[in-house]
GUMAR-734273 format. One record per residue (C-alpha): residue number from 1; residue in three letters; z, x, y. Coordinates in steps of 0.1 Angstrom, whole numbers, plus 2048, in hexadecimal, padded with zeros to 3 digits. Layout:
# residues N
<atom resi="NUM" resn="ALA" up="Z" east="X" north="Y"/>
...
END
This chain:
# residues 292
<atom resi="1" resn="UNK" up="8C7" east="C4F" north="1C0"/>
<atom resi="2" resn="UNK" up="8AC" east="C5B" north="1A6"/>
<atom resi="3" resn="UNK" up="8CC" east="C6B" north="193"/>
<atom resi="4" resn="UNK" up="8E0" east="C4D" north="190"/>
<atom resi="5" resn="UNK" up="8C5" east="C38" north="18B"/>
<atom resi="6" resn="UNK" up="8C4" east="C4F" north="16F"/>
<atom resi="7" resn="UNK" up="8E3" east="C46" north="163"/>
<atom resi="8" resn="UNK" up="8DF" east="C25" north="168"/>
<atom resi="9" resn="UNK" up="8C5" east="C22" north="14E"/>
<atom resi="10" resn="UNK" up="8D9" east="C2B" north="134"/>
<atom resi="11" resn="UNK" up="8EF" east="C12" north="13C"/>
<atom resi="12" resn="UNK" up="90F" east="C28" north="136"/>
<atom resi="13" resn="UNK" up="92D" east="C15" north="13A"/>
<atom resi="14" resn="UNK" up="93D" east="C17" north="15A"/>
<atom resi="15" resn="UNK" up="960" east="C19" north="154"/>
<atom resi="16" resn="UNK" up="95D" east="C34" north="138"/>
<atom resi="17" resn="UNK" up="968" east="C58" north="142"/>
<atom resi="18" resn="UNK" up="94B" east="C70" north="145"/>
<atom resi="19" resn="UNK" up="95D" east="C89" north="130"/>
<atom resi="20" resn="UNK" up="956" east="C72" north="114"/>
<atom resi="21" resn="UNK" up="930" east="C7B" north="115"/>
<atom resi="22" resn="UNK" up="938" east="C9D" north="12A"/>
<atom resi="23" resn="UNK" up="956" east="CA9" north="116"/>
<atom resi="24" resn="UNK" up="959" east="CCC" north="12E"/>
<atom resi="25" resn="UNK" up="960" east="CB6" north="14A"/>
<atom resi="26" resn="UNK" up="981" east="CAE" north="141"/>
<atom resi="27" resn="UNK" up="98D" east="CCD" north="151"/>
<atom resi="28" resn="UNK" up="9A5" east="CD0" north="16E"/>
<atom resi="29" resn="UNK" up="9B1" east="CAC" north="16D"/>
<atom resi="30" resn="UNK" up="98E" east="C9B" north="16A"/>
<atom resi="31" resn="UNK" up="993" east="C89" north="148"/>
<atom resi="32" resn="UNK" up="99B" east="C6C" north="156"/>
<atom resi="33" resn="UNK" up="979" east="C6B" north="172"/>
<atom resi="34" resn="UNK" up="961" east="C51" north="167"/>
<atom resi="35" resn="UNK" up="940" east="C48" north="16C"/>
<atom resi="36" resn="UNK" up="946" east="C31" north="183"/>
<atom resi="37" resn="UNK" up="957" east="C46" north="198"/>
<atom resi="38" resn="UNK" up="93D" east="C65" north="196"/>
<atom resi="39" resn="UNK" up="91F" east="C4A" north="19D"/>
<atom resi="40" resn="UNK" up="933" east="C3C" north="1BD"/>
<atom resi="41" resn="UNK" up="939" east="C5F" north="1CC"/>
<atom resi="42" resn="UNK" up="95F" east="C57" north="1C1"/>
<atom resi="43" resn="UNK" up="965" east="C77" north="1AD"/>
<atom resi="44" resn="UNK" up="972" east="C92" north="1CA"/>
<atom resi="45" resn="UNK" up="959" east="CAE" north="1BC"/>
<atom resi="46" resn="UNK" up="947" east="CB1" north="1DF"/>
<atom resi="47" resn="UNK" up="94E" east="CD7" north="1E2"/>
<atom resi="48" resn="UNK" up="93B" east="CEC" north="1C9"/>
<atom resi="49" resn="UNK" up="956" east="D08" north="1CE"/>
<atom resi="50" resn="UNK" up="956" east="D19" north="1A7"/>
<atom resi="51" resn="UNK" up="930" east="D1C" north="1AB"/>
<atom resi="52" resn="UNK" up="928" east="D3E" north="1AE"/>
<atom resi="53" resn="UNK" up="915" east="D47" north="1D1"/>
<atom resi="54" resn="UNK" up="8F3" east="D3E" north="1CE"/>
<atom resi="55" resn="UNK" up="8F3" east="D27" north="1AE"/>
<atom resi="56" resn="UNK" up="8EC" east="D08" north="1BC"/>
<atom resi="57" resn="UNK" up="8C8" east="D06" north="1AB"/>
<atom resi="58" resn="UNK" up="8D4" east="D13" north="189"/>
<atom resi="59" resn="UNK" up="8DD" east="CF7" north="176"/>
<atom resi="60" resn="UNK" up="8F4" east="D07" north="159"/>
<atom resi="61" resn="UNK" up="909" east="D18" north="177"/>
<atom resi="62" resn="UNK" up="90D" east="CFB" north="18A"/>
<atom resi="63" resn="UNK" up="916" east="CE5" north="172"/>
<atom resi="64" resn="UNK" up="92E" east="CFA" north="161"/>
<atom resi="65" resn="UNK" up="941" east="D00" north="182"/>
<atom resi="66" resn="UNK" up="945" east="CDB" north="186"/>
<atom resi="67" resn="UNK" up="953" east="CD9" north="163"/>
<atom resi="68" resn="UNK" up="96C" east="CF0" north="171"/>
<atom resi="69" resn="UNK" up="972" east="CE1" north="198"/>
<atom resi="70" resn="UNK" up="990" east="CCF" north="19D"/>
<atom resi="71" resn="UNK" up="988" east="CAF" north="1B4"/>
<atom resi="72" resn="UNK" up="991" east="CB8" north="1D7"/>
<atom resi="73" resn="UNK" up="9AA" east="C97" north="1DD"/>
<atom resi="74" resn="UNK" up="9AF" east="C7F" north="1BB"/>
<atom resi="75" resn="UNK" up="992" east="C6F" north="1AD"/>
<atom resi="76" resn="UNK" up="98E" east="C49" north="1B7"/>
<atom resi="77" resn="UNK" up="9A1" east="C54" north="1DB"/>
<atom resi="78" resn="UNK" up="985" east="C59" north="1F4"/>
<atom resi="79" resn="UNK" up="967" east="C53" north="1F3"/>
<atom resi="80" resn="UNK" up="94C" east="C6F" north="1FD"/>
<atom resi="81" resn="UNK" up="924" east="C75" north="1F9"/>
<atom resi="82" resn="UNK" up="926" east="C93" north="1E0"/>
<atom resi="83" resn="UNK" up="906" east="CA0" north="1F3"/>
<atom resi="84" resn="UNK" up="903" east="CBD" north="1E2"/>
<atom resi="85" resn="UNK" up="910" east="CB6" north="1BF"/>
<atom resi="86" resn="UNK" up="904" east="C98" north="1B3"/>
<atom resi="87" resn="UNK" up="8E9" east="CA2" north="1A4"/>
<atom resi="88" resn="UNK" up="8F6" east="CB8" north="18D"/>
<atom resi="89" resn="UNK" up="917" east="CA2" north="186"/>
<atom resi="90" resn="UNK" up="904" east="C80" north="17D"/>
<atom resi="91" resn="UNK" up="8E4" east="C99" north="170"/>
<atom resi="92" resn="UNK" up="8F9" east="CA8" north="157"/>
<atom resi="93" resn="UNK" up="90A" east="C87" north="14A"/>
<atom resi="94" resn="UNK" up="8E5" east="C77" north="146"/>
<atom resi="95" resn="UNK" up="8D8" east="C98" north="12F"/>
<atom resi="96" resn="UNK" up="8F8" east="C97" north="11D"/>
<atom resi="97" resn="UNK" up="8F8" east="C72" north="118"/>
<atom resi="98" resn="UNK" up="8D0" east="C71" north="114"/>
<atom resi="99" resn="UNK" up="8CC" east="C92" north="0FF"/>
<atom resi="100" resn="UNK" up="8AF" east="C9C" north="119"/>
<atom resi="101" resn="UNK" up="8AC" east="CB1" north="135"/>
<atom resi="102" resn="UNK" up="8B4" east="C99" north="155"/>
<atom resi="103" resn="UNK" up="88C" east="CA5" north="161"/>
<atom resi="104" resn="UNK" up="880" east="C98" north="13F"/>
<atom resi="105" resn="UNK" up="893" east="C75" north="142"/>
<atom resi="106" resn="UNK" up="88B" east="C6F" north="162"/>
<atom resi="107" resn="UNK" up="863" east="C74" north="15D"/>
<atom resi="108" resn="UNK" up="860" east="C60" north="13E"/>
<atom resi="109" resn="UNK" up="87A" east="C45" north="145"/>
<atom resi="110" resn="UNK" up="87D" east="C45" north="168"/>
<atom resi="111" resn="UNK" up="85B" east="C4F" north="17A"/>
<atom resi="112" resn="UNK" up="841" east="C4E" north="15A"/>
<atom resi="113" resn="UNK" up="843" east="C2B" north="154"/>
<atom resi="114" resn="UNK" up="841" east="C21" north="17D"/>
<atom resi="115" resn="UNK" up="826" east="C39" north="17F"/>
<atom resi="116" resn="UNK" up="836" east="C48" north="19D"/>
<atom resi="117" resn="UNK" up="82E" east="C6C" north="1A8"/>
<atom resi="118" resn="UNK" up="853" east="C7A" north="1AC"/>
<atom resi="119" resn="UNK" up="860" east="C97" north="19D"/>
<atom resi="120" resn="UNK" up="87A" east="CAD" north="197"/>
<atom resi="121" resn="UNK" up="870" east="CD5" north="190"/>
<atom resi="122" resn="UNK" up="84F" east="CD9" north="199"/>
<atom resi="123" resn="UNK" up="830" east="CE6" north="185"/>
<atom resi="124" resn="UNK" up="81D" east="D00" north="196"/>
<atom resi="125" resn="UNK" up="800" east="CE1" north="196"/>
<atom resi="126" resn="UNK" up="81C" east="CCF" north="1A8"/>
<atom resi="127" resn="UNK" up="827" east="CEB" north="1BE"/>
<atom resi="128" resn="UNK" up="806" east="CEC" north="1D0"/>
<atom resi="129" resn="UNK" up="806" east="CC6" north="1DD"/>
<atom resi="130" resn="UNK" up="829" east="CCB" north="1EE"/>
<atom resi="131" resn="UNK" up="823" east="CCB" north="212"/>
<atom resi="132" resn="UNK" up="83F" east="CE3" north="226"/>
<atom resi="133" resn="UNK" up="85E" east="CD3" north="232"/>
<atom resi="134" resn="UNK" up="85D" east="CD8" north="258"/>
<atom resi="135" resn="UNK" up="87E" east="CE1" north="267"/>
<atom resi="136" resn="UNK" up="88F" east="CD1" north="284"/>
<atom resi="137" resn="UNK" up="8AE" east="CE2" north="29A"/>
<atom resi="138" resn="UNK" up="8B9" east="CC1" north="29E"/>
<atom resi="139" resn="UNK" up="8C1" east="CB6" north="27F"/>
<atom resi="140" resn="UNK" up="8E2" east="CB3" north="27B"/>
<atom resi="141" resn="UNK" up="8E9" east="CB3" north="256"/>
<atom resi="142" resn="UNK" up="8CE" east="CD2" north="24E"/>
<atom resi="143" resn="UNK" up="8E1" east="CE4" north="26A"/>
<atom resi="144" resn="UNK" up="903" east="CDE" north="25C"/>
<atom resi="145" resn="UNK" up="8F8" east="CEB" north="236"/>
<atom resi="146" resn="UNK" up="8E4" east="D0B" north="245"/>
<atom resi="147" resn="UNK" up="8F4" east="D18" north="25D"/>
<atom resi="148" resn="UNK" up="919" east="D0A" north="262"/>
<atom resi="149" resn="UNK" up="92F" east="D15" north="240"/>
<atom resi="150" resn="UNK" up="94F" east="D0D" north="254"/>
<atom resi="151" resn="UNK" up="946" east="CE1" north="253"/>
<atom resi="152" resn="UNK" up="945" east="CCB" north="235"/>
<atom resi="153" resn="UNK" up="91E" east="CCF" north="22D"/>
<atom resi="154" resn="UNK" up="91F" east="CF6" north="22C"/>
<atom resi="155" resn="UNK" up="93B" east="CF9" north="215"/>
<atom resi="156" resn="UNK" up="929" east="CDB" north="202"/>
<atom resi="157" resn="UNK" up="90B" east="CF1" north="200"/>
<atom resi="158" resn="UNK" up="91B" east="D11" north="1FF"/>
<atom resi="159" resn="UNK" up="90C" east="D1F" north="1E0"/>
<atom resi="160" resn="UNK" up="8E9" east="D19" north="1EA"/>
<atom resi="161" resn="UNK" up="8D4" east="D36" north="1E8"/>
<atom resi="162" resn="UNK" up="8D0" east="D4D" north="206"/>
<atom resi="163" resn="UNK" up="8AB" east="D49" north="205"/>
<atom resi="164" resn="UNK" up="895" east="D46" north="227"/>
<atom resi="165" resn="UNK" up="886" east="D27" north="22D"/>
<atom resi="166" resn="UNK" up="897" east="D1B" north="20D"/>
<atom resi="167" resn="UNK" up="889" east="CF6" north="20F"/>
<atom resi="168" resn="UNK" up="868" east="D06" north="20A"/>
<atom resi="169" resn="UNK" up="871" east="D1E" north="1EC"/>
<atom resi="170" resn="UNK" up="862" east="D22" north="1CD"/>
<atom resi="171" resn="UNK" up="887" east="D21" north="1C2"/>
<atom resi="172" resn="UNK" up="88C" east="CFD" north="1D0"/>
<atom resi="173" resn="UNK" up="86B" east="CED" north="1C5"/>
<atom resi="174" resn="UNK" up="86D" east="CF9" north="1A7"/>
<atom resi="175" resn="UNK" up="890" east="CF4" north="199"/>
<atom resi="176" resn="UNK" up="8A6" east="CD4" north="18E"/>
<atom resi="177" resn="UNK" up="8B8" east="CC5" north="1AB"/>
<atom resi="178" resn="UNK" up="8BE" east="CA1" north="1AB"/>
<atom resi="179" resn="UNK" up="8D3" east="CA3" north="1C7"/>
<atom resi="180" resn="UNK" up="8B9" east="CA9" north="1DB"/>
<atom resi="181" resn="UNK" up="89A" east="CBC" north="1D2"/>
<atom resi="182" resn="UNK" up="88D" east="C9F" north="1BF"/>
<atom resi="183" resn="UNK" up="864" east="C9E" north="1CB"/>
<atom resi="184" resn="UNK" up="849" east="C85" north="1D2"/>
<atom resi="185" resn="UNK" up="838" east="C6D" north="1E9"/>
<atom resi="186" resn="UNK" up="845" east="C4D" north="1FD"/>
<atom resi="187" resn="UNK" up="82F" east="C37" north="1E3"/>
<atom resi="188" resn="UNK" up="842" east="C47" north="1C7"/>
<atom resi="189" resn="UNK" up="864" east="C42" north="1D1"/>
<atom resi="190" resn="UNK" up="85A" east="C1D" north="1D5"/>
<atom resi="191" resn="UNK" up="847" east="C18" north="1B7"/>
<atom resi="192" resn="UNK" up="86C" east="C26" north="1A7"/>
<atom resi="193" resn="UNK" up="883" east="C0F" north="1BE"/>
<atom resi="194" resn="UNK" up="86E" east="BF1" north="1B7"/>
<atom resi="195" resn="UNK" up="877" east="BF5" north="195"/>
<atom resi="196" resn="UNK" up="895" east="BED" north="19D"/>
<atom resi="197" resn="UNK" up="88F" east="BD2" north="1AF"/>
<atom resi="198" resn="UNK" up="87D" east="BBE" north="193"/>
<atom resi="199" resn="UNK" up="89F" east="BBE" north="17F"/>
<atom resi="200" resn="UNK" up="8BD" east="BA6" north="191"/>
<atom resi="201" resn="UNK" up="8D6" east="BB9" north="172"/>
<atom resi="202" resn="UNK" up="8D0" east="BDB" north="17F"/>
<atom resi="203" resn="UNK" up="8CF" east="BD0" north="1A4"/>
<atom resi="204" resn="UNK" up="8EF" east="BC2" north="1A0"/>
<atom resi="205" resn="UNK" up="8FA" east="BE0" north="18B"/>
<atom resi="206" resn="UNK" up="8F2" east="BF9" north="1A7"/>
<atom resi="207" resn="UNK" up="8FD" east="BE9" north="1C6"/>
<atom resi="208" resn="UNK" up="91F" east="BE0" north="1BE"/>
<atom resi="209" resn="UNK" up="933" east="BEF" north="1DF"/>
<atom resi="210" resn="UNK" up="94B" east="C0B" north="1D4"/>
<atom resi="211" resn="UNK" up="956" east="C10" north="1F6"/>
<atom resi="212" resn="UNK" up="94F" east="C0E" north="219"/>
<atom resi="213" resn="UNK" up="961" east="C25" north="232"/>
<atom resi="214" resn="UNK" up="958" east="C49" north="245"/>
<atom resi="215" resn="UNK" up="949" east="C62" north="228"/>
<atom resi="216" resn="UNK" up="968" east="C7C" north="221"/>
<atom resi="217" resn="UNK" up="94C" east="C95" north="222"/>
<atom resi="218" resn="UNK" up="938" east="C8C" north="240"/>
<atom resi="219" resn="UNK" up="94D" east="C77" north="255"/>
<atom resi="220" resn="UNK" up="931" east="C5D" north="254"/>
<atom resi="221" resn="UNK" up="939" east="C36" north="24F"/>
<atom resi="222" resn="UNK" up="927" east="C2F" north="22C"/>
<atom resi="223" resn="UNK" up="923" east="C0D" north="216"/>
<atom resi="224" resn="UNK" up="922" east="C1C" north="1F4"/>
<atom resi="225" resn="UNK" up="917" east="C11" north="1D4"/>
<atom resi="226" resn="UNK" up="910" east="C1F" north="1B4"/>
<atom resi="227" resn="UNK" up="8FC" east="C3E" north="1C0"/>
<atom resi="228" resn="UNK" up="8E8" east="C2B" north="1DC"/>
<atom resi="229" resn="UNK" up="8F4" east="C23" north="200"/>
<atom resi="230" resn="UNK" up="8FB" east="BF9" north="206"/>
<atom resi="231" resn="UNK" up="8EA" east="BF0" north="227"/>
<atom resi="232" resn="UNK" up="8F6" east="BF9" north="24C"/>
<atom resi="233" resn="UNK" up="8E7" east="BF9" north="26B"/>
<atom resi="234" resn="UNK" up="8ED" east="C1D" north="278"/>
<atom resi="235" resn="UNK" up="8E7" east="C36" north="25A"/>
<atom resi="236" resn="UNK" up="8D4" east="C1F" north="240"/>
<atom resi="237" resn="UNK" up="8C5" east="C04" north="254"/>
<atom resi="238" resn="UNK" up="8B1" east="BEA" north="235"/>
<atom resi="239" resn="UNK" up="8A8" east="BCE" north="248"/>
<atom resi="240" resn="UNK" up="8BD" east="BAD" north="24A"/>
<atom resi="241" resn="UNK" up="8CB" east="BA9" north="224"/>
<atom resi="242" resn="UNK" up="8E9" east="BBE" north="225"/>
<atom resi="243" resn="UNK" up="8EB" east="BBD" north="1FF"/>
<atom resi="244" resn="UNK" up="8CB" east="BD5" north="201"/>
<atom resi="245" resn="UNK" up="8D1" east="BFB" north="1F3"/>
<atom resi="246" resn="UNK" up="8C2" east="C1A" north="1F2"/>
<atom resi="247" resn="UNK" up="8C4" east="C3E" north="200"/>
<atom resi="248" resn="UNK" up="8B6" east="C57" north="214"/>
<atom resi="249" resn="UNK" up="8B1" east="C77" north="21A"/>
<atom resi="250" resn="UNK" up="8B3" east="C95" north="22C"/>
<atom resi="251" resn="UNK" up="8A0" east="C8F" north="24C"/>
<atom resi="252" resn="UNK" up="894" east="C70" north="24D"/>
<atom resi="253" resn="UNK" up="883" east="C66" north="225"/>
<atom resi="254" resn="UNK" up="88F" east="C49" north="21A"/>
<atom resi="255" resn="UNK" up="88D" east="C2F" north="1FF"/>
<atom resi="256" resn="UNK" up="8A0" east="C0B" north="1FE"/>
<atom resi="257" resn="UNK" up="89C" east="BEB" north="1E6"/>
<atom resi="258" resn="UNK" up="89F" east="BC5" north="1F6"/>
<atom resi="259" resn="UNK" up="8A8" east="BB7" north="1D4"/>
<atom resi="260" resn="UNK" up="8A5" east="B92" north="1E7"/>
<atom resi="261" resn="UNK" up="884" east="B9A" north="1F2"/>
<atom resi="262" resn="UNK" up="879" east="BAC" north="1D1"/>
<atom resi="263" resn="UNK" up="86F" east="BC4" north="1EF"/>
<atom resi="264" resn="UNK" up="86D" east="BE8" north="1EB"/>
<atom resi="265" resn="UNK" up="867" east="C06" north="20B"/>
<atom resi="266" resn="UNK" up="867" east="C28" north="20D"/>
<atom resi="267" resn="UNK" up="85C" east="C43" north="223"/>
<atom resi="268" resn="UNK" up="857" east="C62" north="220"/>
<atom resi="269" resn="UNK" up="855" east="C86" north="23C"/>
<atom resi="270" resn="UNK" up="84E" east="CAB" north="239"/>
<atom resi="271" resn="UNK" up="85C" east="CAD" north="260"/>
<atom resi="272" resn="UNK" up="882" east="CA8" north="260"/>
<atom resi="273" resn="UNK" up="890" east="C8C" north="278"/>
<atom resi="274" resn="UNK" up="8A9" east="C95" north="299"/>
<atom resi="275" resn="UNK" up="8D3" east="C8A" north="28D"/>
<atom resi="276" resn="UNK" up="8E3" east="C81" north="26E"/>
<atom resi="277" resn="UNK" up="8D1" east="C5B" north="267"/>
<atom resi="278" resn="UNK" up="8B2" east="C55" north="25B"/>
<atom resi="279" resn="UNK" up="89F" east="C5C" north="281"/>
<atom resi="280" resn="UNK" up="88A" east="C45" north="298"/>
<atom resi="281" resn="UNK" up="865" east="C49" north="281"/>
<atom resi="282" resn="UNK" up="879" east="C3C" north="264"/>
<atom resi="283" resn="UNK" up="88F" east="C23" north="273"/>
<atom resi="284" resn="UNK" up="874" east="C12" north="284"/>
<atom resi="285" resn="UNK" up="859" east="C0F" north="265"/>
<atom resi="286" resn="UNK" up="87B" east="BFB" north="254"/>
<atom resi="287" resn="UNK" up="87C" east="BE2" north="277"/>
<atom resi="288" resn="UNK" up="859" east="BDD" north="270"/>
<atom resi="289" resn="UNK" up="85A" east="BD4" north="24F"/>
<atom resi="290" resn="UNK" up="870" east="BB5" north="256"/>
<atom resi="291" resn="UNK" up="863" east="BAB" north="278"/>
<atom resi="292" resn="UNK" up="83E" east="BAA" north="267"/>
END
């Protein structure tokens, strides 16, 4: 969500192709991709499967593999939460449409002006606040990436790096990875999604439903947008406005905007949640949000 909000910013036209800002992307039948779709998870570049083993955090690597990935069914075809590439697909069309590093956008248009502490690439300064991610067996989708390469998360995460404990790695704290290393607090990520609430233009903009069906990837029943999940009551549960958006993350952290409300919530967790939603802990701070 932090990438696409990204993106959003700029207000790059929609129905453009990215190759017109991202001119290697054109490669193997991508030219005619557009932002639209790559925002909505539309594009078919779920599977990383060009990037060399272990190059997930290395920026140049990955994004130069994706330049080169043919989309796994026709762009526009299926929808699926590009889990692991995201990040570096909308990342790479923000610097390139931006002129900055994605890191350096995001802190001085993004999370500067809201005052929010959230980050992407940490400082050593930074690096000492992080409190350990706690693992949990149960977990469904942390299981799936680690430690099952056959499913659709481990060949999505295939080129992470063989490192132990890799949520806790210098390596992940410390590179660029909007898919999902992006770091911070719960009053951060709300301070950012109530930006977005104070604007009806870019509410409207980001939570236009690009499709709502079972994730190609995941097999889970999603209401997309434009890089932010549309409100449902099993794996993104926002209260009673089902034009709400937002997204969450793996094990439980999650951020949403109730753009009727002008209402903002997030949550954030060090200790990963049981199954593939956003757990009990989290689902029952949202309930009491709306029943207060």
């Amino acid at each position: 969500a932090m990438a696409a909000l990204c993106a959003h910013r700029l207000r790059l036209d929609l129905d453009a192709p990215v190759a017109r800002w991202w001119p290697e992307f054109a490669q193997a039948g991508k030219a005619g991709i557009t932002v639209r779709q790559l925002l909505g998870h539309l594009a078919g570049l779920v599977y990383p499967d060009l990037a060399p083993e272990g190059s997930l955090f290395d920026w140049a690597a990955m994004t130069d593999a994706l330049a080169r990935q043919a989309p796994e069914w026709p762009a526009g075809s299926r929808g699926a939460y590009h889990s692991s590439t995201y990040g570096h697909l909308v990342g790479e069309l923000v610097q390139r449409a931006c002129g900055q590093p994605f890191e350096r956008y995001f802190a001085e248009r993004i999370a500067g002006p809201c005052e929010a502490d959230f980050h992407f690439g940490l400082t050593p300064a930074l690096e000492a606040r992080v409190a350990p991610l706690l693992p949990n067996p149960a977990n469904l989708s942390a299981r799936a990436i680690l430690s099952q390469p056959a499913s659709g998360l481990g060949r999505a995460w295939r080129p992470i790096p063989k490192l132990p404990d890799v949520f806790n790695s210098a390596a992940w704290r410390r590179c660029v990875f909007p898919s999902a290393n992006g770091h911070g607090n719960a009053r951060g990520a709300a301070r950012i999604f109530s930006s977005i609430a104070q604007s009806d233009q870019e509410a409207q903009r980001v939570a236009f439903e690009q499709w709502h069906a079972p994730c190609a990837l995941t097999g889970r029943l999603f209401r997309t947008a434009l890089g932010f999940w549309l409100n449902d009551p099993h794996y993104h549960p926002m209260g009673p406005n089902p034009g709400s958006f937002g997204h969450a993350g793996l094990g439980g952290s999650f951020a949403f905007v109730d753009p009727a409300r002008r209402l903002a919530f997030a949550y954030s967790m060090n200790q990963l949640c049981e199954g593939d939603t956003i757990g009990p802990r989290c689902k029952a701070l949202v309930e009491a949000v709306f029943d207060g």
